[in-house]
N, C-alpha and C positions, 0 to 999 in steps of 0.2 A: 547693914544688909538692906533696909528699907530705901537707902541713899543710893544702893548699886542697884537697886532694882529701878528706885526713878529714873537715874540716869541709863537704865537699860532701857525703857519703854521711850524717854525722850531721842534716845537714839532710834529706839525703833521707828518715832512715829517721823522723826525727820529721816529717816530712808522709805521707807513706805509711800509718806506723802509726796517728795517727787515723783516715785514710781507712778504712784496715782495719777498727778496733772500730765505728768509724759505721754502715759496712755491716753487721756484724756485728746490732749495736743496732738498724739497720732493719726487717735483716732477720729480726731478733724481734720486732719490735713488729710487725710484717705478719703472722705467724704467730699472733702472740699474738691483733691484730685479727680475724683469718679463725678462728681457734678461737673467741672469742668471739662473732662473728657466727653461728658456726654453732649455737652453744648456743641461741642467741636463737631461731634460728629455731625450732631443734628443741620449746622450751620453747612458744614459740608455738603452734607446730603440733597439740601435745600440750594446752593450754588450746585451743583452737577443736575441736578434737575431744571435748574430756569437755563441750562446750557442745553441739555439732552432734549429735552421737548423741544423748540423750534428747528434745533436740527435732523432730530427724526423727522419731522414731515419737509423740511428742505430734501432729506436725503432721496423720501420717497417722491418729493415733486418733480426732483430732475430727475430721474427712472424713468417718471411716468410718460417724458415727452415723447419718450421712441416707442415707448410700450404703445401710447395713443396714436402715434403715429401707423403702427403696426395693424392696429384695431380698426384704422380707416381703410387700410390697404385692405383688408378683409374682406370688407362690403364689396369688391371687384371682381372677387372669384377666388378659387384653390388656388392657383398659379400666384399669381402676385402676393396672395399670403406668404406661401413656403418661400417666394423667391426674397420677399421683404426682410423676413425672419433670420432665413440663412443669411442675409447681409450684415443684419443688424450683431449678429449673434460675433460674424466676423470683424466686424467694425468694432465691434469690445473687446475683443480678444488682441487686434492688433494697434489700437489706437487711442480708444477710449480709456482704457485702463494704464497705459502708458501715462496718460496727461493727469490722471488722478491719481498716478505713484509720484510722478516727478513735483506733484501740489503738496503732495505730503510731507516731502521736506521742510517745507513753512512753518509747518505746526511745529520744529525743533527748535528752529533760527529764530522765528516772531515769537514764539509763545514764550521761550527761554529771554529774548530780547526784551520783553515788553514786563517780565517780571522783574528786572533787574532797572526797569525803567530807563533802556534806551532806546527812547519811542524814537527817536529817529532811523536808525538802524533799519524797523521794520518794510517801510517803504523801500530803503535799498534792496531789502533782499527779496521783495516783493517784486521789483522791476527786474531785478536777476533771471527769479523765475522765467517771470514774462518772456521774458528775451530767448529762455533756455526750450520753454514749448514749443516756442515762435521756429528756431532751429528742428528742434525733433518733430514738427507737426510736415514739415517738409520729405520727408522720405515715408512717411505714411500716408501725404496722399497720394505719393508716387506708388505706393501699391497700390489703393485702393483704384484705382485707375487699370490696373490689370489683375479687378477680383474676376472677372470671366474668368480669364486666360487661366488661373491658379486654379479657380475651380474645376474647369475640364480636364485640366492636367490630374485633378484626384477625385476623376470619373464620376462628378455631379452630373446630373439630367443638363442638356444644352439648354434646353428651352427658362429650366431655372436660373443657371448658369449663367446667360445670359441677361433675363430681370436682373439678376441678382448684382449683376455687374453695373447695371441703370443705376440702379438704387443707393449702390455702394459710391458711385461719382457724384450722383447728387447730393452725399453724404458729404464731400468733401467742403465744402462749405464752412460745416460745422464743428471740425474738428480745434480749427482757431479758438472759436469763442467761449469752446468749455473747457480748452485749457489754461484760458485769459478765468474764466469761474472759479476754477479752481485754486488760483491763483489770490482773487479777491476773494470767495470763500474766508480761507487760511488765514490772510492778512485781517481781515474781520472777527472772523470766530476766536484767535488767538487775544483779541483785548476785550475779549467778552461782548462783542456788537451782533446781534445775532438776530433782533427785529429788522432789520433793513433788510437783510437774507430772507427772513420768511416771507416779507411783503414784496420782493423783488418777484423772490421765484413762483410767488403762488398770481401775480399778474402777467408774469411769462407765459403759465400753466394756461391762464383761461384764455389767453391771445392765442397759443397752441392749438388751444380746442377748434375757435374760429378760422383761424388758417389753414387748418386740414382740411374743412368744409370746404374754404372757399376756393383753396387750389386744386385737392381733389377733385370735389364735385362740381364745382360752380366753374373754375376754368379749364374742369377736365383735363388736367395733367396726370391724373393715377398717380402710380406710383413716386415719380419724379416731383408730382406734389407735395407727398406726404416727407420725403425726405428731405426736400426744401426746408418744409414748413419749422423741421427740425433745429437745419442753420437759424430761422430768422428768430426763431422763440428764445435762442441763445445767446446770439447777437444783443437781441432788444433785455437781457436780464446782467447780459455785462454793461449793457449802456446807464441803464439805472442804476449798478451799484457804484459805475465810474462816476457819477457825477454827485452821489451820493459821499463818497470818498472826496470827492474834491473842494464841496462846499460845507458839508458836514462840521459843524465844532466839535463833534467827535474823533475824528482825526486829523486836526491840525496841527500835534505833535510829531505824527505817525506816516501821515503823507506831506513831503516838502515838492509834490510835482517830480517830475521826471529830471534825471543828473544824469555828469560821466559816471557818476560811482556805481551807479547799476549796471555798467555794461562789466565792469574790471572786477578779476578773479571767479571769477564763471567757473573755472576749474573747483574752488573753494566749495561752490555751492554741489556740483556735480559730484563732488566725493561722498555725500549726503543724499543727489538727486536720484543717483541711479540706482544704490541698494534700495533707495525708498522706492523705484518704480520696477524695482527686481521682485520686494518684497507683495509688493500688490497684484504683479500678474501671475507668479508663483502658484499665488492663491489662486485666483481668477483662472486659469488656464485649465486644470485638472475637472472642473464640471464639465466646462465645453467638452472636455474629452468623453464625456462621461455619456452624453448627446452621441458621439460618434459611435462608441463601442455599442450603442443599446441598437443600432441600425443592424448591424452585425448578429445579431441574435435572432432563432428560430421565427419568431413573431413578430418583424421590425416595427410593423403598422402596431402594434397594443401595446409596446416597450417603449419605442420611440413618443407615444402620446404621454406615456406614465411619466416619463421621462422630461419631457419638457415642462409638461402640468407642474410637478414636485418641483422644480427649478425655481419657477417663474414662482411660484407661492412662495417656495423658502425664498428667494431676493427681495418678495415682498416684506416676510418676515424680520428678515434680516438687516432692514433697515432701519429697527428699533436699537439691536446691540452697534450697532453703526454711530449711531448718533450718540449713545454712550461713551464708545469707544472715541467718537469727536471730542466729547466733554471733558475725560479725563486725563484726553491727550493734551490739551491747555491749560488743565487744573495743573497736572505735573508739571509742567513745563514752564507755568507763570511761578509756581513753588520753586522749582531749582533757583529758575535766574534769580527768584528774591532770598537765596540763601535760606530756605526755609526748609531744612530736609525732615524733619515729621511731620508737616502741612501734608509734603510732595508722599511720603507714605499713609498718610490716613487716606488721601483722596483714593488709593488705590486700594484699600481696603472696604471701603464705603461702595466704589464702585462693583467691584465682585460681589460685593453682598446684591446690590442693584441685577445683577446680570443672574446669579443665581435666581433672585424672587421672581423674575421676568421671564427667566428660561423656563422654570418649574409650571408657572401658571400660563403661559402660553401654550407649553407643549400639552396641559390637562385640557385645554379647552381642544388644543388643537383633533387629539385621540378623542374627544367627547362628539365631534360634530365629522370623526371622519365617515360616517353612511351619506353625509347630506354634503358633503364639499366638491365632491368631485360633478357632481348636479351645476356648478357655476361655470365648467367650462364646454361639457358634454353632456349630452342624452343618452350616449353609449353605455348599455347596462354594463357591458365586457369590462370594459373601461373606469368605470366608478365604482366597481368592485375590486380591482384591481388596484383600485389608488385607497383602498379601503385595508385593505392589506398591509398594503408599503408603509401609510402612516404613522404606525410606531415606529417604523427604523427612522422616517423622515423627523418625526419628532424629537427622535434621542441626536440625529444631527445637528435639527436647529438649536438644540440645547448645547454643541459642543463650540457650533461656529458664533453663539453668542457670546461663549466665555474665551474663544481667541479672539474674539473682536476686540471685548474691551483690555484684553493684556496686549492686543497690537497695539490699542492707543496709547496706552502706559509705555508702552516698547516707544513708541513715535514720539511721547512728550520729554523723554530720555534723550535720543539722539539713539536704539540701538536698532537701529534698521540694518545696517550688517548683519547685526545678529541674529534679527525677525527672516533677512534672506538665508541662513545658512538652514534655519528653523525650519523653514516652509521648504524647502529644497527637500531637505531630507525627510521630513512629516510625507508630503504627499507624493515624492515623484521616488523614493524610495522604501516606502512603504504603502502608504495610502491606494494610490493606482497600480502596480504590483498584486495587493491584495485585490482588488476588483478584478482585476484579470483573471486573478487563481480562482478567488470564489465565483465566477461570475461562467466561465470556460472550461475551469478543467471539473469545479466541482455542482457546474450546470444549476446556481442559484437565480440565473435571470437576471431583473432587473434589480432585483434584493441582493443579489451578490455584489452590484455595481455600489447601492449605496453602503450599502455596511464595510467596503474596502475602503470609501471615499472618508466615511465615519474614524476608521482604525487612525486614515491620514491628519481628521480635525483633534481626534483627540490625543496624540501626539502630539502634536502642535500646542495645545494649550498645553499642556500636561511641559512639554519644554518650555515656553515661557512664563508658566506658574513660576517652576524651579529657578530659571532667571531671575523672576521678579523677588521670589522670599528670600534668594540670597544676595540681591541687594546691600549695598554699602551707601544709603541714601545721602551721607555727608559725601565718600567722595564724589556721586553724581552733583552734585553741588558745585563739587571745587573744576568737576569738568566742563559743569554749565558755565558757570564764571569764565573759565577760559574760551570760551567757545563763543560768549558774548565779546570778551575782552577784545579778540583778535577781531572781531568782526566790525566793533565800534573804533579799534582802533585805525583797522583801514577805512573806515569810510571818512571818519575823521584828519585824516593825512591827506584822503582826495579831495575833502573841501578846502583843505589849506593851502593844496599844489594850484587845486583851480584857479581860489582868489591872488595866489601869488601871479598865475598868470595875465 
């Protein structure tokens, strides 16, 4: 009996004592896991930040060239403001935002290319681009060439009309060289080079300032100065990134100079260019309207102010989830091409957490100082009261358009710009502005029915690309980056071998 019992307890204590070091052994490896996870994150967090900071204030430096531009025009009188304005407003709608959908593409091609480590590739589809704006910057200045003419046909004032038409030709200039920026932007931002960008654009910026002065006022050109001054501040930020590109040891994997291979399959990259610059004016398009309809309303003079004021501050704003949405869009995108598909979903978990904390505490400040904001553009009591009002709806926008920014760039370092256009298509042009109509006309909310229709549209939008993004398959986005590299390294590779055979 005493012999069944020993060997009862020797058996117990050898089942038991595994059990014990198992759990022990689990219970490290769960610790060990959860410390490592957290590094990841932190490490993550820490890369999307030294990416997001320099180009948040990129984003806002090239904003601010027409905005200052626009600020000079001011000091001239009422007229050349409104006519400045209205050009400016037009020239984004029909050109500017074109050339910064079709740049967009890059972030798929380079950022996916350059994870997979084929730096050469970048520079071909860099000069692709180039080539591809160079085409499409041609039938926009052929409009812009007859903004008069468009605008009298939908019954603007002649005399703005007019200006507006100056202003919109001296534009023309500049439509080359910020979609040659966009271009080098992309190609830059994508290998994580993003100090040459801050210091290009923020010396463009301060030549900017001086050139308005001195063509404005000093050779008295007015208007046709300040839209000059625009071209040449553009001009002179792509001349320093191109020779920074060129002698840089930072890209001498990435730029091999100019080839035939940049010109062949053009079609390749445009299957990619044009949802990407579908998906950007989509977006873009539905506020200008939002300008138009507020004219339309009982009040146009206190609606049309409110209405511009809340614009121009949310674009202000909005160039913080921008350069997020920059950030993440490389982070994913340098993750696929390296076959890294939980890299390429933490970054996008990391980042929504980012965009939440920033939406939340921007919007608190934003509603904290709405008595004293509207004081920065007007003395109009009517008017600062009024913008006193709107700023909770304006707030709970900027909080929506932050959180489709950064799921567009997750959308963009994907490759699913098709999808971001079907997205935006039906987010705002069938629903979003629809709703502003209703509530804004039939059910007489003013200028608050415009934005909380425009709101229903933002958050639609995210709310569909969230869905997107969680039900993700991040291996096979992998296996589709891999192809997408594949084919793209293998034709440029075939055209250097046809060349030297020649």
């Amino acid at each position: 009996m005493d012999q069944e019992n020993s060997k009862f307890s020797l058996l117990s204590s050898l089942i038991t004592e595994p059990e014990e070091g198992f759990a022990d052994d689990a219970g490290l490896m769960c610790k060990i896991n959860h410390n490592s996870g957290k590094a990841e994150r932190i490490a993550e967090f820490k890369k999307q930040i030294r990416l997001a900071g320099p180009l948040v204030v990129v984003s806002f430096l090239q904003y601010s060239l027409q905005m200052i531009s626009v600020m000079f025009v001011g000091h001239l009188g009422e007229l050349p403001l409104a006519s400045s304005s209205t050009a400016t407003s037009f020239a984004g709608v029909t050109g500017f935002s074109v050339m910064l959908g079709l740049g967009g593409a890059l972030e798929t091609f380079c950022g996916q290319a350059y994870g997979a480590r084929e730096y050469h590739v970048l520079g071909v589809h860099t000069q692709r681009a180039m080539l591809i704006v160079t085409l499409f910057s041609i039938p926009v200045c052929l409009l812009w060439v007859y903004t008069e003419q468009i605008f009298l046909v939908f019954k603007q004032d002649p005399q703005i009309a007019m200006h507006a038409g100056t202003y919109a030709v001296c534009l023309i200039p500049s439509i080359l060289p910020y979609g040659f920026l966009q271009c080098q932007a992309r190609f830059l931002q994508t290998q994580n080079i993003v100090l040459p960008l801050l210091l290009s654009t923020g010396v463009a910026s301060l030549l900017h300032v001086l050139l308005c002065w001195t063509l404005v006022f000093t050779f008295g050109l007015g208007i046709k100065g300040a839209a000059l001054s625009v071209a040449i501040s553009y001009w002179t930020n792509v001349l320093i990134l191109a020779l920074y590109i060129k002698f840089s040891s930072a890209c001498q994997k990435s730029w091999k100079g100019f080839s035939r291979e940049g010109t062949r399959n053009l079609i390749g990259f445009l299957k990619l260019g044009i949802p990407s610059a579908l998906m950007v004016c989509l977006e873009f398009w539905p506020y200008e309207f939002l300008v138009l309809m507020s004219g339309l309303l009982q009040n146009p003079t206190l609606e049309t102010s409110m209405m511009s004021i809340s614009l121009d501050t949310s674009s202000v704003i909005f160039k913080i989830p921008i350069g997020l949405g920059s950030a993440v869009s490389t982070r994913v995108a340098n993750e696929l091409g390296a076959g890294r598909p939980r890299a390429a979903h933490l970054a996008v978990q990391v980042v929504l957490f980012l965009a939440v904390t920033q939406g939340l505490l921007l919007s608190l400040i934003f509603v904290a100082v709405r008595e004293f904001w509207g004081f920065l553009y007007t003395n109009e009591a009517e008017v600062i009261c009024y913008l006193a009002s709107v700023t909770p709806i304006l707030a709970i926008s900027n909080f929506m358009d932050g959180m489709q920014a950064v799921l567009s760039g997750a959308a963009r370092g994907c490759g699913w710009q098709s999808i971001g256009t079907v997205v935006n298509l039906g987010a705002y042009y069938l629903v979003g502005l629809p709703c502003s109509v209703f509530l804004t006309f039939v059910l007489n909310l003013g200028g608050k029915g415009l934005w909380i229709g425009i709101i229903s549209g933002s958050t639609l939008q995210a709310l569909l690309l969230l869905i997107v993004t969680l039900r993700t398959n991040w291996e096979e986005e992998v296996k589709k980056a891999r192809r997408r590299v594949f084919a793209s390294s293998f034709q440029a590779d075939t055209a250097t071998d046809a060349s030297r055979n020649c």
